[in-house]
N, C-alpha and C positions, 0 to 999 in steps of 0.2 A: 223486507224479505221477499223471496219468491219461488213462485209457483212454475215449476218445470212441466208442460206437458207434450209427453211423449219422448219417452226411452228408448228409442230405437237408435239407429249408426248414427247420428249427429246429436241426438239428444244427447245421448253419451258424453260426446265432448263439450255442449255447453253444461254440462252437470259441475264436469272438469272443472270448467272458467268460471261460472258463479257459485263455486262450492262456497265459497264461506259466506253465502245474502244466499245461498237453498235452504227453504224451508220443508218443501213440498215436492213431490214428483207425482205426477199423475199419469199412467198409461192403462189402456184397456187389455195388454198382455200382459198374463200372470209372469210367463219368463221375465219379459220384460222387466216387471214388478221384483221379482225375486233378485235378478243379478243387479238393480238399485238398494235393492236390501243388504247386501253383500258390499257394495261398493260406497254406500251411503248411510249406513247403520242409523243413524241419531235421524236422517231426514223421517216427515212424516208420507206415508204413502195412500196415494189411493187408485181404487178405477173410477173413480166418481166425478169426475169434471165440477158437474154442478153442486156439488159439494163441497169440494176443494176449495174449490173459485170463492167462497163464502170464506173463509177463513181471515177474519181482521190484520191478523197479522203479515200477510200479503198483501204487499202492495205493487208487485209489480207480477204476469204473467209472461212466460219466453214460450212461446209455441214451436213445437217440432214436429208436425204429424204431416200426414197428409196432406196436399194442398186442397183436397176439398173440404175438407176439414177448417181451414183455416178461419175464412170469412165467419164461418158461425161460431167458433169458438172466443175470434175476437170481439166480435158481437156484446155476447155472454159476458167474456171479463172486461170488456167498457160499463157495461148494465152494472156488474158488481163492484163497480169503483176503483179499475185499475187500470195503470198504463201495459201497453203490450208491445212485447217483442216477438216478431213474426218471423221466420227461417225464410228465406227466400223457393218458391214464389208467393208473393203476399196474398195472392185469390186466384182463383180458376180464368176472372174475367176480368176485361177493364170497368166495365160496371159496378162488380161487386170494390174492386179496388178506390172505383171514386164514391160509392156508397159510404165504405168504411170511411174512407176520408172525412167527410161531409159528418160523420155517427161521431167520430171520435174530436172532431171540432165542436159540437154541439156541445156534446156531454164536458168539452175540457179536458180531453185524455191524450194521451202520449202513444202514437203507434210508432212502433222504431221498427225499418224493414231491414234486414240481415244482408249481409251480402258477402259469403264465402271469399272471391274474389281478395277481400281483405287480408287474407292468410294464403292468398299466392306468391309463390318466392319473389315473381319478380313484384309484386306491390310491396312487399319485405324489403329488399333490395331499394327499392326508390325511398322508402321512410330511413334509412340510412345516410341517402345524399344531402349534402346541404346544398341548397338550391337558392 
């Protein structure tokens, strides 16, 4: 299962694409909170990261926040035993980007970095062509 954080414009839509493996949404706005409540009834919510993040039944976390936000969140859910999926940009720096690398090699965890572009017509259009 997984742990969505952050409901804002794109969270939204990865809510959409892992609805049926959402467990969880986590955002620090109540709006936020509320139209996941609406849109997500049975999911469970919270503002609490570090709380969330604890839940056994998660196993993987999709990150949507801020990009400064990123780094330390994926931090956090590597320490609690999960793999992450990060929205693009994956850190503020290239530092923290080859840090987490090196964190998430350590510990044996899976960082997947997103890449919108995936859902550009024309990259739509070329997965069509047989090549």
């Amino acid at each position: 299962m997984i742990l969505l954080v952050g409901y804002g414009y794109w969270g939204k839509n990865l809510a959409r694409n892992f609805q049926k493996h959402l467990s969880s949404i986590c955002d620090v706005n109540p709006i936020n909170l509320a139209e996941a409540n609406t849109a997500f009834p049975f999911t469970k919510l919270s503002d609490n990261f570090e709380l969330a993040v604890k839940d056994d039944s998660v196993k993987g976390v999709v990150i949507a926040t801020k990009a400064k936000t990123h780094f330390d969140l994926a931090i956090k859910a590597i320490d609690a035993g999960k793999d992450v999926w990060i929205e693009k940009p994956v850190c503020e720096t290239l530092d923290e980007v080859n840090e987490l690398k090196k964190y998430s090699i350590k510990k044996q965890k899976i960082v997947f970095v997103d890449h919108t572009f995936c859902y550009h017509p024309a990259v739509q259009k070329l997965k069509t062509i047989d090549i």
